[in-house]
N, C-alpha and C positions, 0 to 999 in steps of 0.2 A: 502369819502371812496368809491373806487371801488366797483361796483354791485360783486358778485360773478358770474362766467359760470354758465350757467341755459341749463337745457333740460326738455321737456314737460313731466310732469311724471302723472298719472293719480292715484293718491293717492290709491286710494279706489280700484283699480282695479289691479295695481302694488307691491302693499304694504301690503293692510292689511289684517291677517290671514297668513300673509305666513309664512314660519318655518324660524327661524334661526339658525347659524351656526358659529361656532366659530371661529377663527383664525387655531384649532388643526381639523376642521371639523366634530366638534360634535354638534350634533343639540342641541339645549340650549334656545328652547323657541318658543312662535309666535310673532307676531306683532300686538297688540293687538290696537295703535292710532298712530295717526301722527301729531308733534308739527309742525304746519304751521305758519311762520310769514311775516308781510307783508313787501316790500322792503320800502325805507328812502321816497319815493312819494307816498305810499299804491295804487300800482296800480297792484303789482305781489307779490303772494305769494309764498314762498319756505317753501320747507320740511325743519327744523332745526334739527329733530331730532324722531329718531325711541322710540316709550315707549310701554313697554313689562313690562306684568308680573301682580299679582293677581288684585292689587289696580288699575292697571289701565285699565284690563278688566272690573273691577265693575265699574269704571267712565263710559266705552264706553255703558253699559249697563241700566245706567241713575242710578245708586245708586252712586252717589256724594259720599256721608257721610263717608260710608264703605268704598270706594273706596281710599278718602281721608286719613281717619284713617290708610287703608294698606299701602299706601305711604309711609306717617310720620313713620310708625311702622318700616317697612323696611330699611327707611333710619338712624334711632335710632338703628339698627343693626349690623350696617360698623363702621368701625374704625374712618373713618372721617364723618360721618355723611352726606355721598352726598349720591343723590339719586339715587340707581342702575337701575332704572325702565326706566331714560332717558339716550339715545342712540344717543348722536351727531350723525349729520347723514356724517360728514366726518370719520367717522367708519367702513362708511358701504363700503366697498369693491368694490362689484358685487351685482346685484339684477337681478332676474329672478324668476323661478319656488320655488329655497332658497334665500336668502339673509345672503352673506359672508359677517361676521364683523370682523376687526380688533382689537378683545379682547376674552380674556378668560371668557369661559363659567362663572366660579367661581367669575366673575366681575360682574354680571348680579343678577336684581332683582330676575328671579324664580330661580336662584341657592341660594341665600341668605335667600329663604320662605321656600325651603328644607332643607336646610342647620340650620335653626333655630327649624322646626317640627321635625328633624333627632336630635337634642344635649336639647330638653326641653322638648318633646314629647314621640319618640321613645326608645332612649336612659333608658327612667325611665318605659318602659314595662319587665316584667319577661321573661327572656329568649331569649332579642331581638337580645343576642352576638352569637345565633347561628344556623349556617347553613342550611341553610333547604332542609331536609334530603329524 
């Protein structure tokens, strides 16, 4: 199998913490780690993939467990059961100051932890149907 095109990218300084951005240009998250693997001779390693979102900020933060658990939680949330927190990184569009993905916000793990606190959470508070006046 052919190597993939590489360019030098300086993970940690390019990547991580930056906002992301959707397909519609709405911001939809950080960059909270970067799945690196190494090439078929382990001599180079590439970004495989952007992950965002609660469980895998609490990994970057060295709480494993919780981190783990948010994961698993999240991905037990979707319809099919994948994990929205990992972000192929042929997704990623553009990278600079944001980083433009090729997907909708509503695909992404922190839309699915809102989206869950928003229909189990808020949803069962008195009065949450209105406006604030």
């Amino acid at each position: 199998m052919a190597e993939p095109a590489a360019r030098t990218l300086w993970a940690a300084l390019q990547l991580l913490d930056r906002q992301l951005r959707d397909r519609r240009q709405v911001l939809c998250g950080n960059v909270d780690d970067v799945e690196l693997t190494y090439s078929d001779d382990q001599r180079v390693l590439y970004a495989t993939a952007i992950l965002s979102g609660p469980g895998r900020l609490a990994r970057r933060m060295g709480r494993r467990r919780v981190g783990d658990w948010l994961v698993a939680f999240i991905a037990s949330t979707t319809d099919d059961n994948h994990d929205p927190s990992r972000i192929p990184f042929r997704l990623v569009q553009r990278y600079g100051p944001v980083i433009d993905l090729a997907v909708d916000a509503a695909d992404l793990a922190a839309h699915a932890t809102e989206r869950w606190v928003r229909d189990h959470v808020i949803s069962h508070i008195p009065g949450n149907d209105h406006a604030a006046e």
